[in-house]
C-alpha positions as a Markdown table, in Angstrom:
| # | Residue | x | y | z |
|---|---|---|---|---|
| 1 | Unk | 173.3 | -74.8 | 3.8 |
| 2 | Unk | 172.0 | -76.3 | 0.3 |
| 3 | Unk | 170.2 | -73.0 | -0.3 |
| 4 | Unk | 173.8 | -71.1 | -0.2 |
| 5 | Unk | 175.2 | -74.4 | -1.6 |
| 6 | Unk | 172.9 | -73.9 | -5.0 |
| 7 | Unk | 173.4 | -70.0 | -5.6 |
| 8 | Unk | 177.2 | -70.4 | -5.1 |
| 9 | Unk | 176.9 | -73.1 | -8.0 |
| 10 | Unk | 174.4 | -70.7 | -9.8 |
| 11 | Unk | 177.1 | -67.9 | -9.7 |
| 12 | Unk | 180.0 | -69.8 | -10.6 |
| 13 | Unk | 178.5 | -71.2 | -13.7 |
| 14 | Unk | 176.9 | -68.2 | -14.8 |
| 15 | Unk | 179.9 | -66.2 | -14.4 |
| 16 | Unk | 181.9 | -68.7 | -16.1 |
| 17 | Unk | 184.9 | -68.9 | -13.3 |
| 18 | Unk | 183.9 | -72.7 | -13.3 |
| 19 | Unk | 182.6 | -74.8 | -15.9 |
| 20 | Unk | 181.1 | -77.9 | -13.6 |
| 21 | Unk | 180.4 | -78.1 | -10.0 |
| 22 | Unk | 180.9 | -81.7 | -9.1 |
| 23 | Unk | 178.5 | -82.3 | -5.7 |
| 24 | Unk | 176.0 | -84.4 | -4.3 |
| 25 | Unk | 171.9 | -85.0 | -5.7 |
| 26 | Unk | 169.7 | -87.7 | -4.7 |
| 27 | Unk | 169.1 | -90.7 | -6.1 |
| 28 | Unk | 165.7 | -91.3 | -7.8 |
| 29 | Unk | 164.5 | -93.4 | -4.8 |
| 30 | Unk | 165.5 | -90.5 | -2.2 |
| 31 | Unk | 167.2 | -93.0 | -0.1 |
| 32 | Unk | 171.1 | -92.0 | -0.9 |
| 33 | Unk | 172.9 | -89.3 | -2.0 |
| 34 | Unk | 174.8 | -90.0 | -5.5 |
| 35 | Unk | 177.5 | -87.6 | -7.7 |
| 36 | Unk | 176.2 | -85.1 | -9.6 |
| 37 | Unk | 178.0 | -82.9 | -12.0 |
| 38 | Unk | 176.5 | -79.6 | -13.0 |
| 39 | Unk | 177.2 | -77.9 | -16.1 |
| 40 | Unk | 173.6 | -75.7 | -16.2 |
| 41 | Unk | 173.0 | -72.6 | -13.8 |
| 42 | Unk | 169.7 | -73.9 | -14.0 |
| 43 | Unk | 170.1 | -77.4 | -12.5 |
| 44 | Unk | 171.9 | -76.1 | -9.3 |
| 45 | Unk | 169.0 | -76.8 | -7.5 |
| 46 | Unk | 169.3 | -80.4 | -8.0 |
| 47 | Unk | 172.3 | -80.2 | -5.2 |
| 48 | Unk | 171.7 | -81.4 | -1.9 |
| 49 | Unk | 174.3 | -81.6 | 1.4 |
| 50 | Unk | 173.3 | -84.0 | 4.6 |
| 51 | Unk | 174.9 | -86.9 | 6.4 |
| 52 | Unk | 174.4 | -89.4 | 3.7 |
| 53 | Unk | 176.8 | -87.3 | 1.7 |
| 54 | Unk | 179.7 | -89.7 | 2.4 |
| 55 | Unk | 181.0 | -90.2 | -1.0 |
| 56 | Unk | 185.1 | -88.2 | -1.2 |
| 57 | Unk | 184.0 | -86.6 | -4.9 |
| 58 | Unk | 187.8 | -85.7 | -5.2 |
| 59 | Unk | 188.4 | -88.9 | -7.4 |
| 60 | Unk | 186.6 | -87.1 | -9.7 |
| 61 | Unk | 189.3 | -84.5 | -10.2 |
| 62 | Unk | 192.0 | -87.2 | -11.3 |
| 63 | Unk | 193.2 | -88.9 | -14.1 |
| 64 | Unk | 191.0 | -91.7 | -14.1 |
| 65 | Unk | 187.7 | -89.1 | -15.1 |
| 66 | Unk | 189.5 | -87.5 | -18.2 |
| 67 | Unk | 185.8 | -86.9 | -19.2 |
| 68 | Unk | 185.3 | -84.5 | -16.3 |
| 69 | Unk | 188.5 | -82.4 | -16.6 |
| 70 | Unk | 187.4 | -82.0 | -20.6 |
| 71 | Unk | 184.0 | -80.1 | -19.6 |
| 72 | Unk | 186.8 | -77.2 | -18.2 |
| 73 | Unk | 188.0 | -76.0 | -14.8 |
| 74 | Unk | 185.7 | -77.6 | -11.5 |
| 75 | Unk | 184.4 | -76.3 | -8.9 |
| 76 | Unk | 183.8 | -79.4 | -6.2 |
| 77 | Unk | 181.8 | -79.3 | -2.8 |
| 78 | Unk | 184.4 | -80.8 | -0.1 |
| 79 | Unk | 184.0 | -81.8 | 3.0 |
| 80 | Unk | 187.0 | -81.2 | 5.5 |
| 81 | Unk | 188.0 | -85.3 | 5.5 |
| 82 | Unk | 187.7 | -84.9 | 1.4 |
| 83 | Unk | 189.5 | -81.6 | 0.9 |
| 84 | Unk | 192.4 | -83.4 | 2.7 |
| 85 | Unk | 193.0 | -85.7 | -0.7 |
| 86 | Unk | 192.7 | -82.8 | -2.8 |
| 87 | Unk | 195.5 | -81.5 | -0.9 |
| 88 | Unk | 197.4 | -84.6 | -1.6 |
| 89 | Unk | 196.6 | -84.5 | -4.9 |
| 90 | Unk | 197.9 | -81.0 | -5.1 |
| 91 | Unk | 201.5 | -81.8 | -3.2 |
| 92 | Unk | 201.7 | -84.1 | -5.7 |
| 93 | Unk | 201.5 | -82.2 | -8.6 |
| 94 | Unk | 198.1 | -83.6 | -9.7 |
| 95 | Unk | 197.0 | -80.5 | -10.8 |
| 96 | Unk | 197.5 | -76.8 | -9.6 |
| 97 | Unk | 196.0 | -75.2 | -6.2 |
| 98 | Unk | 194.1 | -72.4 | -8.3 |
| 99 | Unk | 192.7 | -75.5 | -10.9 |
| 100 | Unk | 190.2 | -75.6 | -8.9 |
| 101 | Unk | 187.3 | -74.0 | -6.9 |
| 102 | Unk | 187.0 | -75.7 | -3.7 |
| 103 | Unk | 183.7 | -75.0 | -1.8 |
| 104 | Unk | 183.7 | -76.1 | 1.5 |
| 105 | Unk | 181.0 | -77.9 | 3.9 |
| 106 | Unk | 180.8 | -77.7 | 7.3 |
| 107 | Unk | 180.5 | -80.9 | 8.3 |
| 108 | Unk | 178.9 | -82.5 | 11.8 |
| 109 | Unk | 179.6 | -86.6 | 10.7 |
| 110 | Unk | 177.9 | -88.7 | 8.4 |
| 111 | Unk | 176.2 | -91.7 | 8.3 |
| 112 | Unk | 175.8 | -94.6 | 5.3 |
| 113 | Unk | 172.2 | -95.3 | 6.2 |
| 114 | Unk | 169.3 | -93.2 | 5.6 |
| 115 | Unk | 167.4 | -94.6 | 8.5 |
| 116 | Unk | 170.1 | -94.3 | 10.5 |
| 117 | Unk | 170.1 | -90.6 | 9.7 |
| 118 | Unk | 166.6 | -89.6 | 10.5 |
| 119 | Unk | 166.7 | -91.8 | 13.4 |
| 120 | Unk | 169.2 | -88.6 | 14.7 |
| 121 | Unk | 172.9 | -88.3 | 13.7 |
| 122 | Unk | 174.0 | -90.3 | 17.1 |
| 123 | Unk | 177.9 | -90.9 | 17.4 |
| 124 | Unk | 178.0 | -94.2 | 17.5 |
| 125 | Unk | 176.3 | -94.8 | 14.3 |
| 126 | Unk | 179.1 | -92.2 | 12.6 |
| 127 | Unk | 182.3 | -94.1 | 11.3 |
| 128 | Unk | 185.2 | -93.6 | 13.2 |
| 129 | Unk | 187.0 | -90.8 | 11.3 |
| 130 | Unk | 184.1 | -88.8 | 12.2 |
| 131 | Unk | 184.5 | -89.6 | 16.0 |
| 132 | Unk | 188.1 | -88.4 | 15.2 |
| 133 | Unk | 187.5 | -85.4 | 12.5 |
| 134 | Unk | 189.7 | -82.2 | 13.2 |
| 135 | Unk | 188.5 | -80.8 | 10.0 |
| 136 | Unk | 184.7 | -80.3 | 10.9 |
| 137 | Unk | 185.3 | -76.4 | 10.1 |
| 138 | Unk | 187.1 | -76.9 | 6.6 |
| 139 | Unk | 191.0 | -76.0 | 6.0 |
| 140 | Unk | 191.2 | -75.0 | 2.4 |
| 141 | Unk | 188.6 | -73.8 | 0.9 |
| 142 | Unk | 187.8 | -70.9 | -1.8 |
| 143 | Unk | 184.6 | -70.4 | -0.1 |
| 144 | Unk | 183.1 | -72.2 | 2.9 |
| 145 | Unk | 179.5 | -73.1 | 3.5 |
| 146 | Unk | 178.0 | -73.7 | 6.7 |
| 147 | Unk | 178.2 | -72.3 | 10.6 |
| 148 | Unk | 181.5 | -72.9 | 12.4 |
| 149 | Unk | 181.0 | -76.5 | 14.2 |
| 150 | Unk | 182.7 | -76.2 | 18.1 |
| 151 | Unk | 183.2 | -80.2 | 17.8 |
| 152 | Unk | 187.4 | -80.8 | 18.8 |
| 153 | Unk | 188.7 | -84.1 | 18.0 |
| 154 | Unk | 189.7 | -86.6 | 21.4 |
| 155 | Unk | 193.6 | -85.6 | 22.4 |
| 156 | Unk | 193.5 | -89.7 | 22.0 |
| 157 | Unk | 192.4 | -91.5 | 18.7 |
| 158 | Unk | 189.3 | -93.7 | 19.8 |
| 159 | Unk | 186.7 | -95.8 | 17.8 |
| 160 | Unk | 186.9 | -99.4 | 16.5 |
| 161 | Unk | 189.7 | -98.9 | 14.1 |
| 162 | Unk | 192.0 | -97.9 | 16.7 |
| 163 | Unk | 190.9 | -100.4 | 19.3 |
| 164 | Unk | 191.4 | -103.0 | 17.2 |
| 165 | Unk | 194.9 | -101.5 | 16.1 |
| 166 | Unk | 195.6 | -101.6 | 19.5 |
| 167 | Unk | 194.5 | -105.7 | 20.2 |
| 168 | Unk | 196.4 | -106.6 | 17.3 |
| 169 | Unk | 199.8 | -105.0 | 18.0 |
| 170 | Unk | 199.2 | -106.7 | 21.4 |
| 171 | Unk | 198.7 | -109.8 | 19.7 |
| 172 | Unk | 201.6 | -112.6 | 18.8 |
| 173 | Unk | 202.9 | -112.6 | 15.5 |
| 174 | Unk | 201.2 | -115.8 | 14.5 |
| 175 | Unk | 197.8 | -114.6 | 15.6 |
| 176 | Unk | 198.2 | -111.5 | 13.4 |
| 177 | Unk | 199.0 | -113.2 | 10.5 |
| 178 | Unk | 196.3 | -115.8 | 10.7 |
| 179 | Unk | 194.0 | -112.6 | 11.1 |
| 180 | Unk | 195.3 | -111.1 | 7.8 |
| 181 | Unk | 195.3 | -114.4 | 5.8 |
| 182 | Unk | 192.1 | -114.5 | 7.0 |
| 183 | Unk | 190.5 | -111.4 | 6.3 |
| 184 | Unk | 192.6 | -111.1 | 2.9 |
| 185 | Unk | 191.2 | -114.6 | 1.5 |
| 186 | Unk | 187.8 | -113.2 | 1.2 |
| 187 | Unk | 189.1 | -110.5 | -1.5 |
| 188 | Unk | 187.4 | -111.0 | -4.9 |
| 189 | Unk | 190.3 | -108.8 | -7.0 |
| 190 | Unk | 187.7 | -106.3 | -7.6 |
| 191 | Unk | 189.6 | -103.6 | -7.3 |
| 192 | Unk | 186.8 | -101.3 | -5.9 |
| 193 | Unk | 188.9 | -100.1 | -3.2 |
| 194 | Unk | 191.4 | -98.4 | -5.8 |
| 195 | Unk | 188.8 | -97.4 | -8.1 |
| 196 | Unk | 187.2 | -95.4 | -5.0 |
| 197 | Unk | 190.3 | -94.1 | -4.2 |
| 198 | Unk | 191.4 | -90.5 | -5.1 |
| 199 | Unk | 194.7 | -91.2 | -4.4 |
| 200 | Unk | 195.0 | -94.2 | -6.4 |
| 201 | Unk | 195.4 | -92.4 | -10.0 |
| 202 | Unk | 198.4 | -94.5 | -11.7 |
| 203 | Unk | 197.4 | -94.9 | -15.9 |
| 204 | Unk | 198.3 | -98.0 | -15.5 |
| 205 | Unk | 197.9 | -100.1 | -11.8 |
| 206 | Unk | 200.7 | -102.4 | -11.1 |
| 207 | Unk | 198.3 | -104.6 | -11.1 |
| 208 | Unk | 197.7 | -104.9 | -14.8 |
| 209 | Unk | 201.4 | -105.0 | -15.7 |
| 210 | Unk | 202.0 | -108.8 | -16.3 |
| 211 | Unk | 205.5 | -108.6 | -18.0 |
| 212 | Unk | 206.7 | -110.0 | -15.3 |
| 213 | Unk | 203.7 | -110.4 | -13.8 |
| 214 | Unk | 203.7 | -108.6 | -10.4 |
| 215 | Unk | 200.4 | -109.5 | -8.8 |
| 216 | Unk | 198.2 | -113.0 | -9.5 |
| 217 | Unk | 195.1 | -112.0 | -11.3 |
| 218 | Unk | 193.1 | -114.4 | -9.9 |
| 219 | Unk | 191.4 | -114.8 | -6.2 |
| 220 | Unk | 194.1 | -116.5 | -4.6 |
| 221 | Unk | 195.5 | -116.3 | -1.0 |
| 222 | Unk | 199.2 | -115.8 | -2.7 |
| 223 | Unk | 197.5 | -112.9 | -4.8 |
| 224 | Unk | 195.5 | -111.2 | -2.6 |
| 225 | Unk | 197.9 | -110.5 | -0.1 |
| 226 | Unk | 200.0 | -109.3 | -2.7 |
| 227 | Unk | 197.8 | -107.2 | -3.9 |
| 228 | Unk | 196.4 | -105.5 | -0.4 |
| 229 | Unk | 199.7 | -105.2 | 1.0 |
| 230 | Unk | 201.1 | -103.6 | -2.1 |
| 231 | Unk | 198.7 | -101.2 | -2.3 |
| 232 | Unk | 198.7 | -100.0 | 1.4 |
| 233 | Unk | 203.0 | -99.4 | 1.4 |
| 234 | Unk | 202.1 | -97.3 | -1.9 |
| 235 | Unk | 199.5 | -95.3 | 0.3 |
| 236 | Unk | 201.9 | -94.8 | 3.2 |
| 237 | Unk | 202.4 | -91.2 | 3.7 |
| 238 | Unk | 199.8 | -90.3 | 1.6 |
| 239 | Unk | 196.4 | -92.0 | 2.9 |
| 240 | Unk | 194.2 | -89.2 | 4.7 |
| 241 | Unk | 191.7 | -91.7 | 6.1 |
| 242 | Unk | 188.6 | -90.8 | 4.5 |
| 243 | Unk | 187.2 | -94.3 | 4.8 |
| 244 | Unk | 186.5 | -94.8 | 0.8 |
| 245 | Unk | 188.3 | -97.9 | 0.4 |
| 246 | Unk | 186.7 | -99.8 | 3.3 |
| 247 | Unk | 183.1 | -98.5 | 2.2 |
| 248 | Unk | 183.5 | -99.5 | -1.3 |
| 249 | Unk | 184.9 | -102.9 | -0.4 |
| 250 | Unk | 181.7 | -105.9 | -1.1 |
| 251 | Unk | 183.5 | -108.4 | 1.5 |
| 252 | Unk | 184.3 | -105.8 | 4.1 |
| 253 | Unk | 187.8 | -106.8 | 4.5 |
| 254 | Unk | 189.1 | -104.0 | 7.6 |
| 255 | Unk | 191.2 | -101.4 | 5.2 |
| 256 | Unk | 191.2 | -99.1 | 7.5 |
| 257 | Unk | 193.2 | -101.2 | 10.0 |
| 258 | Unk | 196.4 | -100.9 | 7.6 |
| 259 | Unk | 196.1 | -97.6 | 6.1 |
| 260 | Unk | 195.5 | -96.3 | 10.0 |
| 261 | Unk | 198.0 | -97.9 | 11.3 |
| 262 | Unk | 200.4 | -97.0 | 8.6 |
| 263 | Unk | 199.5 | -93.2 | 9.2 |
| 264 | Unk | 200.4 | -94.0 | 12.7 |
| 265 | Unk | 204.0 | -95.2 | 11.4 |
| 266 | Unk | 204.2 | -91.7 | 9.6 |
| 267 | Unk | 203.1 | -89.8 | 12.0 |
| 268 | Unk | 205.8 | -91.4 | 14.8 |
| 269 | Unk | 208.1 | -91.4 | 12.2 |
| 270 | Unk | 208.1 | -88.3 | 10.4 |
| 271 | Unk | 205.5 | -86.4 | 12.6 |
| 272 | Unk | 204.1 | -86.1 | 9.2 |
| 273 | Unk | 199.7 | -86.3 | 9.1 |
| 274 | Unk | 199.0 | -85.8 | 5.2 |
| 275 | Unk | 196.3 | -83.5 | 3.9 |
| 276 | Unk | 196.6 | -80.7 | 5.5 |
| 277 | Unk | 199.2 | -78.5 | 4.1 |
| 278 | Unk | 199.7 | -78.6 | 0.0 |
| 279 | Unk | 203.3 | -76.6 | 0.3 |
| 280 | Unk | 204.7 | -79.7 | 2.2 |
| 281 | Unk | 205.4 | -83.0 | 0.4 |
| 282 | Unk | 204.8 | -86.7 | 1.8 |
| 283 | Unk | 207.9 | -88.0 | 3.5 |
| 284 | Unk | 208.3 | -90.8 | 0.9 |
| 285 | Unk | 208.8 | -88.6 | -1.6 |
| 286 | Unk | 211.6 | -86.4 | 0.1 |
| 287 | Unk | 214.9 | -86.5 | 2.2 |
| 288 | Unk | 215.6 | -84.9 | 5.6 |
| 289 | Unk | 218.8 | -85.4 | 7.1 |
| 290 | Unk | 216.7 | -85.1 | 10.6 |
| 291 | Unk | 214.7 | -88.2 | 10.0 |
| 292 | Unk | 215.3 | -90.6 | 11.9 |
| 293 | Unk | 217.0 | -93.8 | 11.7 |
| 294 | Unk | 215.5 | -96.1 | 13.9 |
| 295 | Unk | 214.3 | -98.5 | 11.8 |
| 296 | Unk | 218.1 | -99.0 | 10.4 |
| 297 | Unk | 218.8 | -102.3 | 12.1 |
């Protein structure tokens, strides 16, 4: 795969139809994988694809990297969970379908570990979107890399995430919020979930808008749940699962509890899964006299 991976890049740079392939390279330690963005025919070698490839490289197409989208039209390797926010991002009239080249990688799981990797890619060392991946075999793609995996995701969701979704919607209400204030009073406010985030590409976060002041700057319990819950209702409909947030987090406060279970919500809701189609929009962002109206109370 990287050997296809590198003369793809080659060709596109050399031909000119891209101006920067935005993939993975190894660190200088060898340990991880890290961003790399290629501008020279003659550095494609330099790319590498394998399990530790975990990093979603599509917040490098937004906003937030104006540096990137100067150097002229990308081309970025995607695996199936990341192509899924480009697709988002594309809905939402980030930028346009054809702005850029989308080469995509078969994809088998990954793991955050590099002993855990050559120890052999074993399931239960994968996160749980990878237990749950329906993408293995990307959707959207220019070109795709990599044999056709025969994984199917369970008819069920199943992993940690959802286990625990399913313990605390069991729970009583005063046990989930105990959990919550919990978990939330160990957030620091730095903002390395949204930075991680593709899909959180605001110019300015509500977060530094402070007339009126919307959320407390500092580390406090009324702050922080504030600011966690804010962000997760502006994700709703949009959030793909790709596990960013939760990674990037230095406490490891359980995102992906909320943003599953508010792509549950959607998905009851709306029957609505984002990332997968960019000719349909979110269901926030548009009416349907056939949605429903349960929730009207």
């Amino acid at each position: 795969m990287e050997n296809k991976l590198r003369e793809k890049a080659k060709e596109l740079l050399t031909s000119g139809e891209v101006k920067v392939v935005i993939g993975y390279g190894w660190n200088r330690a060898r340990t991880k994988t890290t961003p790399v963005f290629i501008t020279d025919p003659a550095e494609a070698d330099n790319l590498v694809f394998n399990p530790l490839c975990v990093n979603n490289l599509s917040v490098y197409l937004t906003r937030k990297f104006k540096d990137i989208q100067a150097l002229g039209r990308p081309a970025i390797v995607a695996k199936g969970c990341d192509i899924k926010n480009i697709v988002v991002l594309i809905t939402e009239a980030q930028f346009k379908r054809e702005d850029v080249f989308i080469i995509g990688m078969t994809c088998n799981g990954v793991v955050y570990r590099q002993e855990l990797w050559q120890g052999g890619l074993k399931p239960e060392i994968m996160p749980t979107k990878c237990h749950n991946c329906d993408v293995r075999n990307p959707h959207v793609a220019d070109f795709v890399i990599g044999e056709k995996s025969a994984f199917t995701s369970p008819e069920a969701p199943t992993g940690m995430v959802f286990d625990k979704i399913k313990a605390l919607d069991a729970a009583p209400q005063s046990e989930k919020w105990a959990f919550w204030i919990n978990e939330f009073s160990r957030c620091v406010k730095c903002y390395a979930c949204r930075q991680v985030c593709s899909l959180c590409y605001c110019e300015r976060c509500i977060t530094e808008k402070n007339m009126p002041q919307w959320i407390e700057t500092s580390a406090h319990p009324r702050g922080n749940l504030s600011w966690n819950l804010t962000r997760a209702m502006h994700l709703v409909g949009r959030c793909t699962f790709c596990g960013e947030c939760e990674r990037a987090c230095p406490v490891n406060i359980p995102l992906n509890l909320i943003n599953q279970k508010m792509i549950q919500v959607v998905k009851d809701a709306f029957e609505f899964r984002s990332g997968y189609d960019e000719k349909t929009h979110p269901p926030m962002i548009v009416f349907s006299p056939d949605d429903k109206e349960n929730f009207i109370k």
